[in-house]
NULOMAR-379385 format. One record per residue (C-alpha): residue in three letters; x, y, z. Coordinates in steps of 0.001 Angstrom, whole numbers, plus 524288, in hexadecimal, padded with zeros to 5 digits. Each point is the difference from the previous one (the first is absolute). Last residue first. Layout:
REM NULOMAR-379385
ALAXYZ...
END
This chain:
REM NULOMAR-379385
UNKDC17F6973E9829BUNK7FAF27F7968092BUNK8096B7F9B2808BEUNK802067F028800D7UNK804E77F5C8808D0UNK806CC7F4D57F93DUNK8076D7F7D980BA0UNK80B417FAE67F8E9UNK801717F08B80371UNK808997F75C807CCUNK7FF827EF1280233UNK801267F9B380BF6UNK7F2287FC3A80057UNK7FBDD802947F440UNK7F87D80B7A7FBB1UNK7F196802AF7FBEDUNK7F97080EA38007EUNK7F3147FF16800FDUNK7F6F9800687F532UNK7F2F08012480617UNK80303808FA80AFBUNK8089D806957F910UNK80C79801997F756UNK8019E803067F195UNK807BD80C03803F0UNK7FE7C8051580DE0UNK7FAC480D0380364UNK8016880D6A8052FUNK7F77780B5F7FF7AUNK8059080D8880046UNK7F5E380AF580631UNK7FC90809C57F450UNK806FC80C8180318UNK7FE1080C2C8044DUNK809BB80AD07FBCBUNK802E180DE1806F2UNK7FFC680ECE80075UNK7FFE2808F280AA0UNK7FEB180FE280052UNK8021C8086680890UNK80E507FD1C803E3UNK803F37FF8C7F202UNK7FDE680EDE7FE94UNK80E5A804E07FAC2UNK7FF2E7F26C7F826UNK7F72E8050C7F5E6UNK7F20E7FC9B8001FUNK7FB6C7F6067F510UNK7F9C78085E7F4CBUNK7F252800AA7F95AUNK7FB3C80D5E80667UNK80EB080563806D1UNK7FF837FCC780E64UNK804B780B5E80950UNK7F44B805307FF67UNK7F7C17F4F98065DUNK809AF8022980C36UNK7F6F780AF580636UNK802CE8029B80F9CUNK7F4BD805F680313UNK7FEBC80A0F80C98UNK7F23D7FFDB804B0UNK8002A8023C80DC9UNK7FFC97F0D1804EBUNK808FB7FC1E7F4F3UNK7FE607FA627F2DAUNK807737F7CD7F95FUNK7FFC67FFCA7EF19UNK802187F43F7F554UNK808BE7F60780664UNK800C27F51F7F3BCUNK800717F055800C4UNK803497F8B47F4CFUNK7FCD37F2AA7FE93UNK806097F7A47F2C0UNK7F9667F3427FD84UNK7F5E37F662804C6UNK7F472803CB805E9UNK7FB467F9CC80E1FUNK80A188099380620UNK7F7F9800A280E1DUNK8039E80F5280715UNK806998009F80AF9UNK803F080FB580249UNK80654800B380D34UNK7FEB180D6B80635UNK80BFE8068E80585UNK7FEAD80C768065AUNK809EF80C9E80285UNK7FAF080B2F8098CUNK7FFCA80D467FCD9UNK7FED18089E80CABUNK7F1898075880075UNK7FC467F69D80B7FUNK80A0E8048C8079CUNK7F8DB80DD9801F4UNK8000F8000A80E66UNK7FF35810118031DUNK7F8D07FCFD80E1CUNK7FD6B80AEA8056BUNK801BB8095C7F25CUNK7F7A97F7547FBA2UNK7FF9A7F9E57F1A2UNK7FAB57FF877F237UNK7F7DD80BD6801A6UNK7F882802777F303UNK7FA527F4AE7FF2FUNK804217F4107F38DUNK7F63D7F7D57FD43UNK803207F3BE7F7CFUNK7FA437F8CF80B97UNK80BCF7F98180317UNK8078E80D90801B3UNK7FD1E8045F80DD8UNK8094D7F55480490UNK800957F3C5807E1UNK805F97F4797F82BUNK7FE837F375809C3UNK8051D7F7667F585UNK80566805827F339UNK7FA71803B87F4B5UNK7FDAE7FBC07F1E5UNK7F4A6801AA7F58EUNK8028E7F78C7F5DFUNK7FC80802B87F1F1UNK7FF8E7F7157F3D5UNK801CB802D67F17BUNK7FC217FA6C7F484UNK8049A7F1297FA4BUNK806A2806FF7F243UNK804507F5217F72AUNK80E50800C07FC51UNK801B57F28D80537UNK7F95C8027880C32UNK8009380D578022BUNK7FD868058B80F5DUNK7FBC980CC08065EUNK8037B807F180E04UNK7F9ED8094E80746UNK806178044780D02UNK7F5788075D80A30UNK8088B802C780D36UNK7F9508033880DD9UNK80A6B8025A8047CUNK80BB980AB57FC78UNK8084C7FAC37F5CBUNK808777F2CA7FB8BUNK7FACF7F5767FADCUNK806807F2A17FDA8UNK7F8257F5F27F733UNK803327F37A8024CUNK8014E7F4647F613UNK7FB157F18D800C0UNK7FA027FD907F2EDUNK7F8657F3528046FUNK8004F7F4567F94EUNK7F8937F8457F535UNK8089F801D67F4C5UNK80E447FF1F80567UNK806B880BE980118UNK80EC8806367FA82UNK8032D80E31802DAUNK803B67FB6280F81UNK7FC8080C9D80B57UNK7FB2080C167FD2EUNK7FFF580BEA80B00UNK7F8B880AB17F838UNK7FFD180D248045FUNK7F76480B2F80425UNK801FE80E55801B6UNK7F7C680A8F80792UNK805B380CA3802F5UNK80591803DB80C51UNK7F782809D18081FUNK7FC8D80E20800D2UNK7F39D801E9806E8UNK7FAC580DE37FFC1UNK7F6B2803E180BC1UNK7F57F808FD7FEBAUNK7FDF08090880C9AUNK7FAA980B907FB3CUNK8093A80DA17FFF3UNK7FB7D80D028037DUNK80ADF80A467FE58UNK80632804E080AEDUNK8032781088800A9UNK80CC48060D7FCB5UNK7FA6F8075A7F566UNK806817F79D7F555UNK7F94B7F49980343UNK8062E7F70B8090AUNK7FB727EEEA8001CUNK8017D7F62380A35UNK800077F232800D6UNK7FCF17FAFB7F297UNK800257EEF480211UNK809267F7FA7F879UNK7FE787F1A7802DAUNK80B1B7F90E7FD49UNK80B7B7FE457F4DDUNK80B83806ED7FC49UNK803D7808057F4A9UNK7F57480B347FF67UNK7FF6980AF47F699UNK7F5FA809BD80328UNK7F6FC803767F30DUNK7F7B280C9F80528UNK7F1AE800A97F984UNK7FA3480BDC7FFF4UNK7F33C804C5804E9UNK7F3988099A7FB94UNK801C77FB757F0CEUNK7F8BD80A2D7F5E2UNK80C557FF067F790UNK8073A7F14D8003AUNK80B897FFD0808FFUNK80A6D7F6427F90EUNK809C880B2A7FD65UNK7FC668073280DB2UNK8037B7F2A580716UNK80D528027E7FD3AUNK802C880BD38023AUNK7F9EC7FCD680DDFUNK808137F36F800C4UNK80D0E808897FDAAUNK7FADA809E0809B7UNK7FC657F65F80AD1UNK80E2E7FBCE7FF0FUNK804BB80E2D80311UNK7F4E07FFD480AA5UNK8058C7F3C2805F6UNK7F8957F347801A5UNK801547F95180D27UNK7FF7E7F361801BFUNK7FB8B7FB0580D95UNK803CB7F1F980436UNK7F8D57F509806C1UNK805727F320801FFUNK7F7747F38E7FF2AUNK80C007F7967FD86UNK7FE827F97C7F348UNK7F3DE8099A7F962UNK8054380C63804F8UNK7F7FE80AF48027DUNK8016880BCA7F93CUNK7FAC380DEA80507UNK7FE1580A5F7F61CUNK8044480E608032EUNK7FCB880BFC7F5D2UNK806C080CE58011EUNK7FD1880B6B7F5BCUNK7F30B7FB977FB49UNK7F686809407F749UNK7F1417FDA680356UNK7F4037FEF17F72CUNK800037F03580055UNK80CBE7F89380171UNK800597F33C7FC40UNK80BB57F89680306UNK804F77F3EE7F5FFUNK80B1C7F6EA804AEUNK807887FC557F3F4UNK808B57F3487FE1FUNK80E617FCF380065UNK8075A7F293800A6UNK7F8A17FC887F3F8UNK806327F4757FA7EUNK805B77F9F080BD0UNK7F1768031380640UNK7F7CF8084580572UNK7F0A4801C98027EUNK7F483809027FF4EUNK7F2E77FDEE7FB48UNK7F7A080D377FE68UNK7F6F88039F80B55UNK7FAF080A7E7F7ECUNK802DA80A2180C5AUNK80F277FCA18007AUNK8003E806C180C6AUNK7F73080BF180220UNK8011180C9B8032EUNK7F63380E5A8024AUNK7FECF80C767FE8CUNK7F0DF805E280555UNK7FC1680CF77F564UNK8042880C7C80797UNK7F43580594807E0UNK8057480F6980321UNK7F9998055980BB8UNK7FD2480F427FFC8UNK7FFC98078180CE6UNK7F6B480BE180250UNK8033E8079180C2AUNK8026380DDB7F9A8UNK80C227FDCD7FA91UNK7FAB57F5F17F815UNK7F79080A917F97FUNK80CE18050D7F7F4UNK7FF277F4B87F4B1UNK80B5C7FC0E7FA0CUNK7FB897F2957FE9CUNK7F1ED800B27FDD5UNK8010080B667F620UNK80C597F9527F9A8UNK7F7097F20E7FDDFUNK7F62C807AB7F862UNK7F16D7F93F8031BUNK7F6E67FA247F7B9UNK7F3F77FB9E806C2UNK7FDC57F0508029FUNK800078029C8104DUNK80C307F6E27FF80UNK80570809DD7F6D6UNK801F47FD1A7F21AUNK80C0F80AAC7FBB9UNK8025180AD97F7F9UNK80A5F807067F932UNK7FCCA809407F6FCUNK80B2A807F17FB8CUNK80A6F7F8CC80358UNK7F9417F3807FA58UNK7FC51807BC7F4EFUNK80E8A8015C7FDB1UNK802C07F0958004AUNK7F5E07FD0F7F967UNK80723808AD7F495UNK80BAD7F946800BBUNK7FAFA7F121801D9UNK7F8BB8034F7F307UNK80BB2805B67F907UNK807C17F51180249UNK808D0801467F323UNK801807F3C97F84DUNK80C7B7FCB47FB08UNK7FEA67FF5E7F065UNK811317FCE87FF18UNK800E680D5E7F887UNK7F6A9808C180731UNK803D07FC4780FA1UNK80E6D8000E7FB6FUNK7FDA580DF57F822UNK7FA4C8050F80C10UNK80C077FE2D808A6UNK80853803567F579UNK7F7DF80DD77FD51UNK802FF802508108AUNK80A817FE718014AUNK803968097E7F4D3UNK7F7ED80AED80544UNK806987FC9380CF8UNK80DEB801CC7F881UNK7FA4080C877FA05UNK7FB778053F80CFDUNK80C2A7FBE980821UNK80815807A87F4BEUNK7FA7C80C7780016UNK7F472804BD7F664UNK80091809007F459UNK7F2CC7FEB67F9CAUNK7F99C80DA180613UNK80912806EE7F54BUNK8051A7F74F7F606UNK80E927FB5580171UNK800857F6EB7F3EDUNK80A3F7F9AD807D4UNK7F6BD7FA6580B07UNK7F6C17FD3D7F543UNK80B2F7F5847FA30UNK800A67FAE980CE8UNK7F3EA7FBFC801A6UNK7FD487FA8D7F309UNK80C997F8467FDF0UNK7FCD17F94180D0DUNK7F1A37FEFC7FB31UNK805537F94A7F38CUNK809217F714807ABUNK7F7267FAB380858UNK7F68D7FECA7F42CUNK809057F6927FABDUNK803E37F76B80B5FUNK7F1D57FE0D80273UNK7FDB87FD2C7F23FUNK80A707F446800DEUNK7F9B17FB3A80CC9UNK7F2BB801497F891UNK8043C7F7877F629UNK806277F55F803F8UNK7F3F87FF8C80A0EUNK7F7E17FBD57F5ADUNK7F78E805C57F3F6UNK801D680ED18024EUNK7F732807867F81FUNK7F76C8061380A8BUNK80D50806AE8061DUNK803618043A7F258UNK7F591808258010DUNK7FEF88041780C78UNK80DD5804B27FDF2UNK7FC998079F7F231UNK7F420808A380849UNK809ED80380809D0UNK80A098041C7F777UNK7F51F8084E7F831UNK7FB98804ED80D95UNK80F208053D8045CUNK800F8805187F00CUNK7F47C808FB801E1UNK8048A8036780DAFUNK80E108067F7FB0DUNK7F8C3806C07F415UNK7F7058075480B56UNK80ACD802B8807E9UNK807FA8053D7F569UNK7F3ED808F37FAA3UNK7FE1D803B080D7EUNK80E2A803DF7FF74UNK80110808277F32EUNK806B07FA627F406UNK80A328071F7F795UNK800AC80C6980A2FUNK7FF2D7F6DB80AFEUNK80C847FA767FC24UNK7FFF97F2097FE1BUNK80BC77FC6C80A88UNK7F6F280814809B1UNK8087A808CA80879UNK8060B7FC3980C34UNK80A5F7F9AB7FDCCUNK8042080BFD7F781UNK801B5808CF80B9AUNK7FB9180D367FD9CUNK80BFB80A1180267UNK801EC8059380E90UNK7FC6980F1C802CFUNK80B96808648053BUNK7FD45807CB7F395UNK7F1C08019C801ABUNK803ED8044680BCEUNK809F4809377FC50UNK7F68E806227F5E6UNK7F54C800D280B07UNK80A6F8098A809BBUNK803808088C7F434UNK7F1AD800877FF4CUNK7FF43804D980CBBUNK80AE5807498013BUNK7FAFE8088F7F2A2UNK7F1598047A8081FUNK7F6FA7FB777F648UNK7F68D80B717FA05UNK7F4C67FA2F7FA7AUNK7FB1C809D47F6B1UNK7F11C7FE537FD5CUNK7F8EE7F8E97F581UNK7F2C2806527FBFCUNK7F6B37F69F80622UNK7F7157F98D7F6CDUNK7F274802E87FE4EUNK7F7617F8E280784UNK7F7F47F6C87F842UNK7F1EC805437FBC9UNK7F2918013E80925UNK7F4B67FDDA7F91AUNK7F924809EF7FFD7UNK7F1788019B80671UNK8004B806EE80CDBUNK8097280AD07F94CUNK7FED780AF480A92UNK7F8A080E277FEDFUNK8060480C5880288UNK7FE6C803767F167UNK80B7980AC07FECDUNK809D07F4C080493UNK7F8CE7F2507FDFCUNK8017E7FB6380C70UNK808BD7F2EC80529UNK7FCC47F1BF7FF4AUNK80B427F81680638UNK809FA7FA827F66DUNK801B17F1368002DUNK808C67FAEE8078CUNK80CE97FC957FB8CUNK808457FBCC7F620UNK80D328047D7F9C8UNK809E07F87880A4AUNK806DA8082280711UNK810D5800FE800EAUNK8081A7FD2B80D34UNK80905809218006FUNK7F9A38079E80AB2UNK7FFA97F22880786
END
């Protein structure tokens, strides 16, 4: 520290007495110290032979670490300044071309392109080697990351959700809720609250889950056509992991209980989520069915462990309605009766609707209501409850589909060609069997749906009668004698 040399300042000089006045300067202005004279500085010789072999033993600078511009050319905040300058220029030219991009084309091919520029970018600085810019290689591949990211979200005009950001902070920050007392409460206060250890217990009112089977009482029926059909569950504010439904068989009256699977639950979760429309309380869960009867929900498992409410709404799952015509001879006499049966097929009572041309001339359309004899069942009102049997007595034969013939004898007083058409059948729960589309407007059905349709000729009654021979001009031969017998057909 002897060594060490002094700087020139100090403090200024304190006021001293005038010799031969003994009085002080109050007044002056005190100067600048003067200087020190310099003093020897005697160094002991093994010490500074000791500092030249240190400096000696002293590594060279390694060039990796030096600027590549040398400081000496241009300094580093001048670098660092340069080196942002061109970073905000970039930016400014990508926003640019970002606005200018007509179609995606475009932007994919100016994503590409400004990948490649901030690539360059980064590393290029990297080599540059300016102090306080020199960063490792997680840093500049995150810095990278992170410009592509943004440049997708810039170049294909993705919109950023700053709102759903920012309420999403003041929601941290202020977060309050309606209490049943209508004051604004913070949920965290309530729940991590240290009173409850003295006495106080909080109960926690979770909104009532609940089921239902097929709750719009939609029509439901299969077929050799449509051997598979949907079986919707409503579930309202709770999340099912185990859901039971009990079928009942139409034929034998068996009972079964189906249970659905949480990995299955899953798939019909996902989705119901696609078809959920926002602000919806409950979802809709499509469970394919393949066999008919009355589907009732049995028992239902929220994800707690804990039974969810479910209604009692039954789900009837029957065959579907068809209808058929049985015809008979294609060839009528004017004045008789058509003679044909209709053969319907579905669960009673049964609604067909049928319509007739008469030589291209529309006759309208007629409807017969048809049922068998001694029908007892909950549906011949058109009402359908919301229990459609006992568990006591599960008798639900009166849901089986039952086949009918009605005979259809109509009077053919007109002349010409009849043709008969099926044009829907209704069943007791509303399933419609609709044949009018398989007729094109104008056209004669194809011969894929011959059996609802029937088409055939009436004809004038043949009269028969004898040439030039009656009452008054009988017919005269000899006794012995032969002659033709001239009967006569109308043309």
């Amino acid at each position: 520290m002897n060594g060490t040399p002094l700087l020139p300042s100090a403090f200024p000089q304190t006021p001293k007495t005038i010799p031969g006045t003994g009085r002080r300067k109050l007044f002056e202005t005190p100067s600048r110290s003067q200087p020190r004279e310099p003093r020897a500085v005697r160094t002991p010789l093994r010490s500074a032979s000791k500092s030249a072999s240190k400096a000696s033993r002293l590594p060279p600078p390694n060039p990796n670490d030096v600027p590549l511009i040398p400081t000496n050319v241009i300094d580093a905040p001048s670098q660092r300044l340069y080196v942002v300058a061109i970073y905000f220029a970039l930016n400014a030219w990508r926003i640019y071309e970002s606005l200018t991009a007509s179609d995606d084309l475009d932007s994919t091919w100016l994503l590409l392109k400004w990948a490649t520029i901030d690539g360059i970018f980064l590393v290029g600085l990297q080599a540059l080697r300016i102090p306080w810019l020199e960063w490792a290689f997680p840093t500049t591949l995150t810095l990278f990351l992170l410009h592509a990211v943004g440049n997708v979200f810039l170049m294909f005009r993705i919109p950023i959700p700053w709102a759903t950001w920012i309420t999403g902070l003041v929601k941290v920050a202020y977060d309050r809720e309606l209490s049943v007392s209508e004051r604004r409460v913070k949920p965290g206060d309530i729940i991590h609250n240290a009173s409850l250890i003295l006495g106080k217990q909080i109960v926690h009112i979770l909104p009532e889950g609940s089921a239902i089977l097929n709750p719009d009482r939609n029509s439901l029926c299969l077929d050799s056509l449509q051997s598979t059909i949907d079986l919707p569950i409503r579930v309202n504010q709770t999340d099912p992991v185990l859901i039971e439904v009990l079928r009942l068989d139409l034929n034998t009256g068996e009972n079964e209980t189906i249970s659905i699977p949480s990995k299955q639950l899953k798939t019909l979760k996902k989705k119901a989520e696609k078809k959920h429309a926002p602000g919806q309380l409950h979802r809709d869960l499509l469970f394919p069915v393949r066999k008919t009867g009355v589907y009732r929900l049995q028992r239902v498992v929220d994800e707690s462990q804990l039974d969810v409410h479910t209604r009692t709404f039954d789900a009837l799952v029957v065959s579907c309605p068809r209808a058929l015509i049985k015809n008979s001879h294609i060839d009528k006499c004017k004045g008789e009766l058509s003679d044909f049966k209709l053969e319907v097929e579905g669960t009673p009572p049964l609604k067909i609707k049928y319509s007739r041309q008469v030589n291209n001339l529309d006759r309208g359309f007629s409807v017969l209501n048809i049922q068998p004899d001694h029908l007892r069942s909950p549906l011949l009102n058109g009402r359908t409850t919301a229990a459609l049997y006992s568990i006591n007595q599960p008798d639900v034969s009166w849901a089986q589909s039952q086949k009918i013939e009605v005979p259809l004898n109509e009077s053919l007083n007109d002349g010409g060609e009849w043709f008969y058409t099926i044009e829907e059948v209704h069943d007791a729960i509303g399933n419609v069997a609709n044949y009018s589309t398989i007729f094109d407007e104008g056209d004669r059905p194809s011969t894929k749906s011959q059996s609802q349709w029937y088409q055939f000729s009436v004809h004038e009654r043949p009269q028969l009668s004898l040439q030039n021979c009656n009452a008054q001009n009988p017919l005269q031969v000899a006794k012995g004698d032969s002659t033709r017998f001239p009967p006569q057909l109308p043309s």
